[in-house]
C-alpha positions as a LaTeX table, in Angstrom:
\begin{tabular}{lrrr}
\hline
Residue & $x$ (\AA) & $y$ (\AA) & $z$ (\AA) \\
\hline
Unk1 & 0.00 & 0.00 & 0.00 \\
Unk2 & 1.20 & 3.44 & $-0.85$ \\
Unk3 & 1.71 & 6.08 & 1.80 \\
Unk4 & $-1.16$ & 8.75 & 1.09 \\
Unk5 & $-0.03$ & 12.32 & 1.40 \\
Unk6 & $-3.94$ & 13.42 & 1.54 \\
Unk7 & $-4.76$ & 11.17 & 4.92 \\
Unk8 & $-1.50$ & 12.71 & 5.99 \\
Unk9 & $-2.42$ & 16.19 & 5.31 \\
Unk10 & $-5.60$ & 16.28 & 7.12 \\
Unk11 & $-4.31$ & 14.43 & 10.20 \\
Unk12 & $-1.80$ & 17.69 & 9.94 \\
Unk13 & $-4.59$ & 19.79 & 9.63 \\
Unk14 & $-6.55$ & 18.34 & 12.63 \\
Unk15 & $-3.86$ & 19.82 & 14.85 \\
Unk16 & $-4.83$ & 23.35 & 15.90 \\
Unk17 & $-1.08$ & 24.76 & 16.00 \\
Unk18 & $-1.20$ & 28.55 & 15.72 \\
Unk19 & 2.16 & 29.94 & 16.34 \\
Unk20 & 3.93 & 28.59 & 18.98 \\
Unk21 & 1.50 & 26.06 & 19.48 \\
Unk22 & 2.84 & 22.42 & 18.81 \\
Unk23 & $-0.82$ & 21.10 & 19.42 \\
Unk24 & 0.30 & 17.11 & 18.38 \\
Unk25 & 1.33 & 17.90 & 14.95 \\
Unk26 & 5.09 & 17.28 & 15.66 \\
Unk27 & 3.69 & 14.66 & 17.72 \\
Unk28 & 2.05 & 12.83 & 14.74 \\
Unk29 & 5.30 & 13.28 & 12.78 \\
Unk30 & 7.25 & 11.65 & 15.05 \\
Unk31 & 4.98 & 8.88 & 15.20 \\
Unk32 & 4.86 & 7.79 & 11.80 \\
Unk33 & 8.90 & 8.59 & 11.21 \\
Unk34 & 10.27 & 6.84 & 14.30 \\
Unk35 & 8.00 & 4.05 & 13.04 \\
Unk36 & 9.97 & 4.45 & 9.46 \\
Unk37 & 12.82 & 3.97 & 11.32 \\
Unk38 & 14.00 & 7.61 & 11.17 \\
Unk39 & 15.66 & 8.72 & 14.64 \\
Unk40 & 13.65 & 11.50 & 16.06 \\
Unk41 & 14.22 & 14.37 & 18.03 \\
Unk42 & 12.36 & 16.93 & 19.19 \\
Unk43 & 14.12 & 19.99 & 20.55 \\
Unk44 & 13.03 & 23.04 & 22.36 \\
Unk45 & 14.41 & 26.46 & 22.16 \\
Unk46 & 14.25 & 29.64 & 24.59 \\
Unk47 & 14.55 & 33.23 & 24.19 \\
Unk48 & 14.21 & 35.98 & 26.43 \\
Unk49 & 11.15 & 37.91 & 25.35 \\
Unk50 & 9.80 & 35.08 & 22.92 \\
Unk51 & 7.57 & 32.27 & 23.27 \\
Unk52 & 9.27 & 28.40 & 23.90 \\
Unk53 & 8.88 & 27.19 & 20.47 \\
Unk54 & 9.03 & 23.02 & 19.94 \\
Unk55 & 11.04 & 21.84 & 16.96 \\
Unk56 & 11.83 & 18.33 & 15.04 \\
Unk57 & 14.91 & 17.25 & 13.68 \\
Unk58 & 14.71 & 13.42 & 12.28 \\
Unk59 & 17.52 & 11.13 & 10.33 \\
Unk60 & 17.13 & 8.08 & 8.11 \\
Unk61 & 20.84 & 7.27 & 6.93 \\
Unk62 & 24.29 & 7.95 & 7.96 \\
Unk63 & 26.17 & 8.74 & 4.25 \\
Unk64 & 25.96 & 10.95 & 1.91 \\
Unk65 & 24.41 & 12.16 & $-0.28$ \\
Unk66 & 22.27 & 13.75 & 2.35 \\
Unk67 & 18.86 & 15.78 & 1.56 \\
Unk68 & 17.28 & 17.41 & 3.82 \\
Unk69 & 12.75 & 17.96 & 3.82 \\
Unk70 & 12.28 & 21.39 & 5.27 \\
Unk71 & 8.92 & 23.07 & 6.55 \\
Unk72 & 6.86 & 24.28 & 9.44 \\
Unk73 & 3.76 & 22.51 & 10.88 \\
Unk74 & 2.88 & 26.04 & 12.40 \\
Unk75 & 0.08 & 28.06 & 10.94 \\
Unk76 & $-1.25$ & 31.86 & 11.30 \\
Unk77 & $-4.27$ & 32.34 & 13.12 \\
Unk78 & $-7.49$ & 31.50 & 11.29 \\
Unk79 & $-9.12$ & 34.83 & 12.13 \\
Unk80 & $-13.34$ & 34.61 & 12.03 \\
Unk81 & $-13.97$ & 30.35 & 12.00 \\
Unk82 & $-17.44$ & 31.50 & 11.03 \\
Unk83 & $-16.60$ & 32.74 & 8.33 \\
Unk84 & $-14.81$ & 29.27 & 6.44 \\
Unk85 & $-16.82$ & 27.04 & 4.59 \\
Unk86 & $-15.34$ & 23.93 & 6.29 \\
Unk87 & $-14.11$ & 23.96 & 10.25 \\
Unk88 & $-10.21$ & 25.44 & 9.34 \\
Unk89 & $-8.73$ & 22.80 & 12.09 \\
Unk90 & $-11.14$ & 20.12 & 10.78 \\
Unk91 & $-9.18$ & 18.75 & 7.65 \\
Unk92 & $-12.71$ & 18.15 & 5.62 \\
Unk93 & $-12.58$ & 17.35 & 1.95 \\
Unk94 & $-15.20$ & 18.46 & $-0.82$ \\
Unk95 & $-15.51$ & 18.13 & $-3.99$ \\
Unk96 & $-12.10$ & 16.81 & $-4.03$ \\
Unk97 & $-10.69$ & 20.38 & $-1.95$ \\
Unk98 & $-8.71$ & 19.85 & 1.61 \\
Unk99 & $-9.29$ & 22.85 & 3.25 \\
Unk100 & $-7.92$ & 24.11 & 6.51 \\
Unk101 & $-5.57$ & 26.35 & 7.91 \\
Unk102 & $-2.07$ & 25.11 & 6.79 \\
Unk103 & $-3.37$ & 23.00 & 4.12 \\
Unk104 & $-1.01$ & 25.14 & 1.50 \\
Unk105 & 1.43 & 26.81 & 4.36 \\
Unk106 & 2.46 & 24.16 & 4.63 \\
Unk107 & 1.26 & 20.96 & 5.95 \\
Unk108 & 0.17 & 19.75 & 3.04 \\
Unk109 & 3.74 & 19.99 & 1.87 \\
Unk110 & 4.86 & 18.28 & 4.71 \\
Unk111 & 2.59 & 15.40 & 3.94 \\
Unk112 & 3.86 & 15.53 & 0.72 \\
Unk113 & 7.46 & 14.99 & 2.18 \\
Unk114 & 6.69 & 11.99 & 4.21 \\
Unk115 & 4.77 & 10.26 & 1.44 \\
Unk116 & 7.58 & 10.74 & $-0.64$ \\
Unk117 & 10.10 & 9.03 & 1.50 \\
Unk118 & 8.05 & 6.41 & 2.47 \\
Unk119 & 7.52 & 5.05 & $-0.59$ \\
Unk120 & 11.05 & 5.45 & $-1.18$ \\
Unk121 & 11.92 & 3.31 & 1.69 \\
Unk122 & 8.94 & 1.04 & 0.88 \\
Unk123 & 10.64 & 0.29 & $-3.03$ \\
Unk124 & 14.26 & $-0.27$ & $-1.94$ \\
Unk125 & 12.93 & $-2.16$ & 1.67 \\
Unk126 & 14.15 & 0.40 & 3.84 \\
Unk127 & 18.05 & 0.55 & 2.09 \\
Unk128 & 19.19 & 3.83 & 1.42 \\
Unk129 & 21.73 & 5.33 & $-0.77$ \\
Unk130 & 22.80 & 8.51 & 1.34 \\
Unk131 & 20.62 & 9.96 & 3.62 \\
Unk132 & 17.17 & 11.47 & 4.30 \\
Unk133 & 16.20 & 14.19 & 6.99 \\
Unk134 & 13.34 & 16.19 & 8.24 \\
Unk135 & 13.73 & 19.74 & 9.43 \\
Unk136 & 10.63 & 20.88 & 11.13 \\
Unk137 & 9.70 & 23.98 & 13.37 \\
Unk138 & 6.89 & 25.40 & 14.99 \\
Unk139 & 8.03 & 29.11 & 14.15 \\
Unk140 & 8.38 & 29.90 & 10.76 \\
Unk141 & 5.33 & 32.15 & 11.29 \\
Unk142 & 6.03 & 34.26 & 14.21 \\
Unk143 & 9.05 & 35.33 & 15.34 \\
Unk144 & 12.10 & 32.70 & 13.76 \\
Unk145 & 14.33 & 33.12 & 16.52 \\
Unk146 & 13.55 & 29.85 & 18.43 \\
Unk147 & 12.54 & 27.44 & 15.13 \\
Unk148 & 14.98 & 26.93 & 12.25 \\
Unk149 & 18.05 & 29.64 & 12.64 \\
Unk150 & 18.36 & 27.60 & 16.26 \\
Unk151 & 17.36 & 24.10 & 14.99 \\
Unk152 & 20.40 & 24.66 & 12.45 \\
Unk153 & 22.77 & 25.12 & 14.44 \\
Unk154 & 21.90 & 22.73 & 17.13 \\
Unk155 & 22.21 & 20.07 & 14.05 \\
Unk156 & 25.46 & 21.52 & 13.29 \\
Unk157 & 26.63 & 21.43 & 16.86 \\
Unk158 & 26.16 & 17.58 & 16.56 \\
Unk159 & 28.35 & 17.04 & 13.74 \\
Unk160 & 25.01 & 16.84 & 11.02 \\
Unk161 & 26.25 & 17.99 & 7.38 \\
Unk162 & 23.48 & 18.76 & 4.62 \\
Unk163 & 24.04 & 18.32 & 1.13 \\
Unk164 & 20.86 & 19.56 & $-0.29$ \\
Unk165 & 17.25 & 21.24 & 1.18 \\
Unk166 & 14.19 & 21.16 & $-0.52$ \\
Unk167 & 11.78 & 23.64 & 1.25 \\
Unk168 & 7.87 & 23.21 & 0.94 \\
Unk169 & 6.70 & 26.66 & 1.16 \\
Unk170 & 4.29 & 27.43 & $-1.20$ \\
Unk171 & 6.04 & 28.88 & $-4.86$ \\
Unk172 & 3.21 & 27.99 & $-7.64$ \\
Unk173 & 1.16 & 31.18 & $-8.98$ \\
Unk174 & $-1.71$ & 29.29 & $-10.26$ \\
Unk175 & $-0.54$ & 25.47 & $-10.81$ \\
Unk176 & 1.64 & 23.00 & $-9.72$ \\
Unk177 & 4.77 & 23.13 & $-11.69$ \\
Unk178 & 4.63 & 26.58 & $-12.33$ \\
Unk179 & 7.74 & 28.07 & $-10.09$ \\
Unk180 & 11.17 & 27.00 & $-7.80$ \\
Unk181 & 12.27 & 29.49 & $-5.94$ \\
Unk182 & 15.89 & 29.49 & $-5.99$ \\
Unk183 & 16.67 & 32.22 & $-3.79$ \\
Unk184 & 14.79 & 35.55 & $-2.09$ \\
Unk185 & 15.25 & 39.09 & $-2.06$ \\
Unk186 & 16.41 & 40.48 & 1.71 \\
Unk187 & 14.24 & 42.78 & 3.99 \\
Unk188 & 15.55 & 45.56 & 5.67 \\
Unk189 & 13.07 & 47.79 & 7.89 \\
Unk190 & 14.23 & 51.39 & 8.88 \\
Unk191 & 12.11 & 54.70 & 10.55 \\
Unk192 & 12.67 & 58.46 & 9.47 \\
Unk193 & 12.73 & 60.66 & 12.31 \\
Unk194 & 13.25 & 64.43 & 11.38 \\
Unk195 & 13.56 & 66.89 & 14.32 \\
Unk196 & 12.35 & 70.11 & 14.17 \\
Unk197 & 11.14 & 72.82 & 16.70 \\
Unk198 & 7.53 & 73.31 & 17.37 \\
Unk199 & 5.62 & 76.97 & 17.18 \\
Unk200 & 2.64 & 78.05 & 15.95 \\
Unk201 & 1.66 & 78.22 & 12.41 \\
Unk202 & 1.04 & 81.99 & 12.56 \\
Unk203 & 4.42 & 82.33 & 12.95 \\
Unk204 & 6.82 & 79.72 & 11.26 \\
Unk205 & 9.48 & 81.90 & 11.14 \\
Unk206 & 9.87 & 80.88 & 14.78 \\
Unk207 & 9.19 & 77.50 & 14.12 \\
Unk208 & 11.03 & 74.75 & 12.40 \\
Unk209 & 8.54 & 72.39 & 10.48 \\
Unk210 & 9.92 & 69.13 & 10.01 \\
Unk211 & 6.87 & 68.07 & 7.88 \\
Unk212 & 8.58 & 70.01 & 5.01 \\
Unk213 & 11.91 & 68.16 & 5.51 \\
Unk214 & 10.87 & 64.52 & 5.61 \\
Unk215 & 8.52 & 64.75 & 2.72 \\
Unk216 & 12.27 & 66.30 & 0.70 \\
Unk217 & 13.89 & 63.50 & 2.05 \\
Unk218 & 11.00 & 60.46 & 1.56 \\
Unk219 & 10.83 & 62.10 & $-2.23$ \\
Unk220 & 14.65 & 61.69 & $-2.66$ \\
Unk221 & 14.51 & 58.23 & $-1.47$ \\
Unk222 & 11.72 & 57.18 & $-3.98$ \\
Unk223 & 12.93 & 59.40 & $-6.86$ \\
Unk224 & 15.66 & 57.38 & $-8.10$ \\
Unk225 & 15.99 & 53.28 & $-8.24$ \\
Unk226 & 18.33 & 51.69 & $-5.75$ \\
Unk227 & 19.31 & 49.66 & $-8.65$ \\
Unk228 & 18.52 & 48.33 & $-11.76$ \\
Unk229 & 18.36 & 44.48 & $-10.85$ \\
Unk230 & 20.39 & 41.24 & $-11.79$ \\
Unk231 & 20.80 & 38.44 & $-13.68$ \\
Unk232 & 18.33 & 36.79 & $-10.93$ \\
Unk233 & 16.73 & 39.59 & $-9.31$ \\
Unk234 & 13.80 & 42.05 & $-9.64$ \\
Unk235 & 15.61 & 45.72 & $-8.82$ \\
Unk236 & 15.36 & 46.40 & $-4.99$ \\
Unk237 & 12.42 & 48.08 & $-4.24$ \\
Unk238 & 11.93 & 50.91 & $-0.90$ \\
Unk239 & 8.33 & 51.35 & $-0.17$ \\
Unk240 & 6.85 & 53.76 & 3.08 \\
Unk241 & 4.59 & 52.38 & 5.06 \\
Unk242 & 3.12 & 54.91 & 7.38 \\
Unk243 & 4.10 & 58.64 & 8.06 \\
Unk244 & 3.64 & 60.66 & 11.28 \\
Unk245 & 3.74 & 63.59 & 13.38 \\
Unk246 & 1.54 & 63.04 & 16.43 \\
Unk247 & $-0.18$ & 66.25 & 15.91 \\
Unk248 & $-3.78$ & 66.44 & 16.84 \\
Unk249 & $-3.97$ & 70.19 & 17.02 \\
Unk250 & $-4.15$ & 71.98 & 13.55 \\
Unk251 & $-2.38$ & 75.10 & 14.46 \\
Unk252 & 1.09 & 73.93 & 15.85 \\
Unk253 & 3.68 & 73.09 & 14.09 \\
Unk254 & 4.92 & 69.77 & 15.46 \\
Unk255 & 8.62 & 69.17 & 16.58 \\
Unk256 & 8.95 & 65.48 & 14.69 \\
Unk257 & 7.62 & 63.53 & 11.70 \\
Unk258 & 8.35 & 59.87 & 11.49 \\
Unk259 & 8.16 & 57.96 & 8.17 \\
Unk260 & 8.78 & 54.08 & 8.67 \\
Unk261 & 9.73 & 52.23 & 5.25 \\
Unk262 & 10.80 & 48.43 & 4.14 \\
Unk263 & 13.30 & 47.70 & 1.86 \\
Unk264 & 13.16 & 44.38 & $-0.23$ \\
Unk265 & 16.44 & 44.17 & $-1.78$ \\
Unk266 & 18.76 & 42.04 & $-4.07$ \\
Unk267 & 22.01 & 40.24 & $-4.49$ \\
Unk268 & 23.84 & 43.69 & $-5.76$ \\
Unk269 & 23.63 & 44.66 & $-1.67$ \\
Unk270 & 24.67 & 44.33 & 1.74 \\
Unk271 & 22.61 & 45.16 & 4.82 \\
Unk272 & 25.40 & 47.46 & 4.85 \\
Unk273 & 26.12 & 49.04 & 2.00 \\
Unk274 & 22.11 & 49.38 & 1.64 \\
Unk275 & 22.11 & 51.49 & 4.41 \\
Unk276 & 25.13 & 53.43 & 3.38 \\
Unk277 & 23.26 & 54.41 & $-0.11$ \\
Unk278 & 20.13 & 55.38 & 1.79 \\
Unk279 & 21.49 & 57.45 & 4.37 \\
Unk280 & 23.86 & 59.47 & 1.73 \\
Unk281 & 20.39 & 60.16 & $-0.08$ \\
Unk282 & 18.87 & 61.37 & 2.51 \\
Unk283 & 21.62 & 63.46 & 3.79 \\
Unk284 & 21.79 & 64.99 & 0.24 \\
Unk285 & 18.32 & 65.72 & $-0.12$ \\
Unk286 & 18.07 & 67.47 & 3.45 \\
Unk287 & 21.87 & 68.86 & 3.93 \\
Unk288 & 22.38 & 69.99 & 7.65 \\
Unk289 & 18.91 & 68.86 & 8.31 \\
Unk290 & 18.19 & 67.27 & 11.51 \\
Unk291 & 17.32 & 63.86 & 11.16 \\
Unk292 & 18.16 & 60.40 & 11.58 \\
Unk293 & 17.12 & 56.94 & 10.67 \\
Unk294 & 16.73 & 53.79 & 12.94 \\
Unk295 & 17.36 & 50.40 & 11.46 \\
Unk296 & 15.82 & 47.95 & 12.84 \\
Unk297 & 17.99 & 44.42 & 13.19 \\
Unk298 & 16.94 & 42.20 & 10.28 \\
Unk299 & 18.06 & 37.55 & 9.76 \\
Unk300 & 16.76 & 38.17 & 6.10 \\
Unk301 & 19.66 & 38.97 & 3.64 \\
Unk302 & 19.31 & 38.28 & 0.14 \\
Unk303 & 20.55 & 35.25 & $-1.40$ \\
Unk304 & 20.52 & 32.39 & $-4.46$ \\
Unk305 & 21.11 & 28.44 & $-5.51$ \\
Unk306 & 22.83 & 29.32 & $-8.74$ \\
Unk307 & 21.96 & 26.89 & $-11.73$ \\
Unk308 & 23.41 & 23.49 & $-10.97$ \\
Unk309 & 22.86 & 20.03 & $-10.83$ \\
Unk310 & 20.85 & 20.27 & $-7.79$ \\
Unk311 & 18.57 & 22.86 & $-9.38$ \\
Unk312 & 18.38 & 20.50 & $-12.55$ \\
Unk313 & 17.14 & 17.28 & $-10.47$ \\
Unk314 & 14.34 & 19.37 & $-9.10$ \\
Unk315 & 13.17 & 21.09 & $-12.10$ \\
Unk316 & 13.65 & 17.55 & $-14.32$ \\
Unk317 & 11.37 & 15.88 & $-11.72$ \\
Unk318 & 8.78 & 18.57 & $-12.16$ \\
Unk319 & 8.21 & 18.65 & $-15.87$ \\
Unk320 & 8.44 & 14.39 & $-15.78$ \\
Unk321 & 5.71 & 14.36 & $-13.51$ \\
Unk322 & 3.28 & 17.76 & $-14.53$ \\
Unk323 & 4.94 & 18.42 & $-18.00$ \\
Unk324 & 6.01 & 21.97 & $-17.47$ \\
Unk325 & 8.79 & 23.84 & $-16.96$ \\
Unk326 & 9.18 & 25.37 & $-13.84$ \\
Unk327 & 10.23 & 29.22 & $-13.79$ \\
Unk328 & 13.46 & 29.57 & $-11.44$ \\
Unk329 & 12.19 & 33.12 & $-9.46$ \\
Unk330 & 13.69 & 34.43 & $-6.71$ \\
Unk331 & 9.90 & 36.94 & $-5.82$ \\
Unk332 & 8.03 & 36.90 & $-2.84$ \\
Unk333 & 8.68 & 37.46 & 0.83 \\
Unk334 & 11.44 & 36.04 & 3.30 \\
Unk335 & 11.08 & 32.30 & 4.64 \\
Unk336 & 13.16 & 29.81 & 6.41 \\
Unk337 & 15.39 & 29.29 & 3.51 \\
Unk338 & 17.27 & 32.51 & 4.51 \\
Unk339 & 18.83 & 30.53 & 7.16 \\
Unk340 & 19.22 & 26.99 & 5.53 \\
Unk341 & 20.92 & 28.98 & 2.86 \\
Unk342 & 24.22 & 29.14 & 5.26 \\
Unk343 & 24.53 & 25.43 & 5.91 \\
Unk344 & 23.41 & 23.54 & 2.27 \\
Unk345 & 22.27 & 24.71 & $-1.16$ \\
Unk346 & 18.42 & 25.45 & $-0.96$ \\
Unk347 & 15.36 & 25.59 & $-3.00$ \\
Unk348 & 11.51 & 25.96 & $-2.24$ \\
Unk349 & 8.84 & 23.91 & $-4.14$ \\
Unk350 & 5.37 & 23.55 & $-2.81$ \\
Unk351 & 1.67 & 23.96 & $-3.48$ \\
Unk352 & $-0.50$ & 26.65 & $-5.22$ \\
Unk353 & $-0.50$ & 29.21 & $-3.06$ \\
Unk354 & $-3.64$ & 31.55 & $-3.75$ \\
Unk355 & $-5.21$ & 30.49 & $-0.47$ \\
Unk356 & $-2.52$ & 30.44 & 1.42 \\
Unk357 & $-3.27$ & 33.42 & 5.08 \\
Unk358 & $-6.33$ & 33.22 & 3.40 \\
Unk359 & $-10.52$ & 32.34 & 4.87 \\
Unk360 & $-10.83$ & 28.94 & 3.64 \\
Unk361 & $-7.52$ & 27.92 & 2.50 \\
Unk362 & $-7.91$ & 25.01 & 0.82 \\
Unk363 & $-5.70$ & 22.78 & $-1.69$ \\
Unk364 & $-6.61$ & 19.68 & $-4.53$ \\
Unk365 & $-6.48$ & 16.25 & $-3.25$ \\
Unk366 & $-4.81$ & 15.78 & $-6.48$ \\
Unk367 & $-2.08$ & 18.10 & $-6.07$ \\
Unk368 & $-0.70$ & 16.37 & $-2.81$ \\
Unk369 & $-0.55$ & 13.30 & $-4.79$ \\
Unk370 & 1.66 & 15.00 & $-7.39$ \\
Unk371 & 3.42 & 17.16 & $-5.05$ \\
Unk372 & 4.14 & 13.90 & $-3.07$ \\
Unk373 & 4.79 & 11.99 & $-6.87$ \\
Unk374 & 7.36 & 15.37 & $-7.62$ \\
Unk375 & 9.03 & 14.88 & $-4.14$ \\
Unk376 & 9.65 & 10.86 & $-5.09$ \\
Unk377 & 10.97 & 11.62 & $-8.03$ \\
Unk378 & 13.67 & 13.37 & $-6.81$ \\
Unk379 & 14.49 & 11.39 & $-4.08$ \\
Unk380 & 14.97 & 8.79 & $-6.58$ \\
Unk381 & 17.27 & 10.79 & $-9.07$ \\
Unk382 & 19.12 & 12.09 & $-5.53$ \\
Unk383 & 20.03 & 8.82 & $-3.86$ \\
Unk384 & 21.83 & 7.52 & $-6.75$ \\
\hline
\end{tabular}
């Protein structure tokens, strides 16, 4: 009998584990790979001024080559449960739809995974050539600083070496085979405080307005690109978020004006060397002016998995099993990859991901059986 990623998948689902919640899903995992003969652990990490987050590391093999399964069995908040079609923590199917919160992001990748290598095991009875790992946290969605960037390191602590990751996140537009992402843009978050003095508007001679300054310097900083992109890479893009002064009186002149901004950025930058450009803009655009800008700390540089053989197995196995040729992109927000990134070569392949945050989020029973099929057939063209 094969393993069947859709059983797994709502089992997943079934578990109600809203950042930092664990709420049995690494529980069920561990189950079914300890009884696959994997060795299981499940770690917990500590931070001052974070939540205890519960993580799962778990080994089939001891030589290489060794690829790693990446993902996170934790899930946003399902906001009004009224409001879904189908229970979100209820893993209900419907006209051949799973829905529930996590079914895209990304349990149902997950269950993908362990189909995947289960049958694998199942075909060669249980004989490996290389290795096969699982590399699961319960904090991709909150804050990362107890999940992945910690699991990492306590694997590397232990003497663990990874070859390869593939990460499930969720990269398809509109159908499965569409997109691999083979690397992400950084994020960088920064707030514009100009200083001025305060007076009344009657008289703004007496006054300094920094109103008029920050909206010279938020101008400069959109006015020209930050570059022109790369072979891989949308240019970097600096958007403002929210601007203000505090000022609930019309006829004062206020003493500061905020402006807070996010930077997505590409492989032509530094954390650095972004900040360098941004503050030299500024400073030209507002010369002597009083002002300053606070960066806030940021895990999310920018990054790729050139071309390779790696990135060939995965996009060969696609188009065998859909018949299309993935897109390699590097769009989209920040994930867990950012930190794999330092210890193997990484790409992300998943589901569709148009429901994914989303009231009923919901996925194909079909697609987990070709996800799972896609994930198999690399295994099989890795292990070699």
């Amino acid at each position: 009998m094969r393993a069947d990623p859709v059983a797994f998948a709502r089992e997943l689902l079934r578990c109600r584990s809203v950042t930092p919640q664990e709420a049995g899903a690494l529980s069920f995992l561990e189950g079914l790979l300890s009884g696959a003969g994997f060795a299981v652990h499940r770690v917990v990490f500590s931070e001052p001024g974070a939540d205890d987050v519960e993580n799962l590391y778990a080994r089939l093999g001891t030589d290489a080559p060794h690829l790693v399964f990446a993902g996170h069995t934790d899930v946003v908040p399902p906001g009004d449960e009224g409001r879904w079609r189908h229970p979100p923590f209820a893993g209900e199917i419907a006209d051949g739809v799973l829905f529930g919160r996590g079914a895209v992001d990304m349990k149902g990748a997950i269950a993908c995974e362990l189909a995947a290598a289960f049958d694998y095991l199942a075909d060669h009875r249980g004989k490996l050539k290389g290795s096969i790992s699982f590399l699961i946290t319960g904090d991709e969605e909150g804050a990362a600083v107890n999940g992945t960037v910690k699991l990492l390191r306590w694997a590397a602590a232990r003497g663990e070496r990874f070859d390869h990751c593939i990460l499930g996140e969720p990269t398809n537009p509109q159908r499965l085979g569409d997109m691999v992402k083979v690397g992400r843009r950084g994020s960088l978050n920064g707030t514009l405080i100009v200083t001025g003095t305060e007076g009344h508007v009657a008289y703004p001679a007496l006054a300094d307005n920094p109103v008029r300054r920050i909206v010279a310097i938020m101008a400069a900083l959109v006015a020209e690109p930050l570059d022109h992109g790369s072979a891989h890479f949308d240019p970097s893009n600096l958007e403002f978020t929210s601007v203000d002064v505090g000022n609930k009186t019309v006829n004062v002149i206020p003493r500061e004006a905020r402006a807070r901004f996010n930077i997505r950025f590409n492989d032509q930058h530094t954390q650095a060397s972004l900040r360098t450009l941004v503050e030299a803009r500024a400073r030209a655009a507002a010369p002597g002016g009083r002002f300053r800008i606070e960066w806030e700390p940021s895990n999310a540089d920018a990054f790729l998995t050139k071309p390779g053989p790696f990135v060939d197995t995965v996009k060969s196995a696609i188009a065998d099993v859909t018949g299309r040729e993935p897109a390699l992109s590097t769009s989209g927000g920040t994930s867990d990859a950012r930190f794999i990134k330092d210890y193997c070569p990484v790409v992300e392949f998943g589901l569709v991901n148009a429901t994914m945050h989303k009231i009923d989020e919901c996925v194909a029973t079909a697609d987990l059986v070709t996800l799972a099929a896609i994930y198999r057939r690399i295994l099989d063209r890795y292990l070699v």
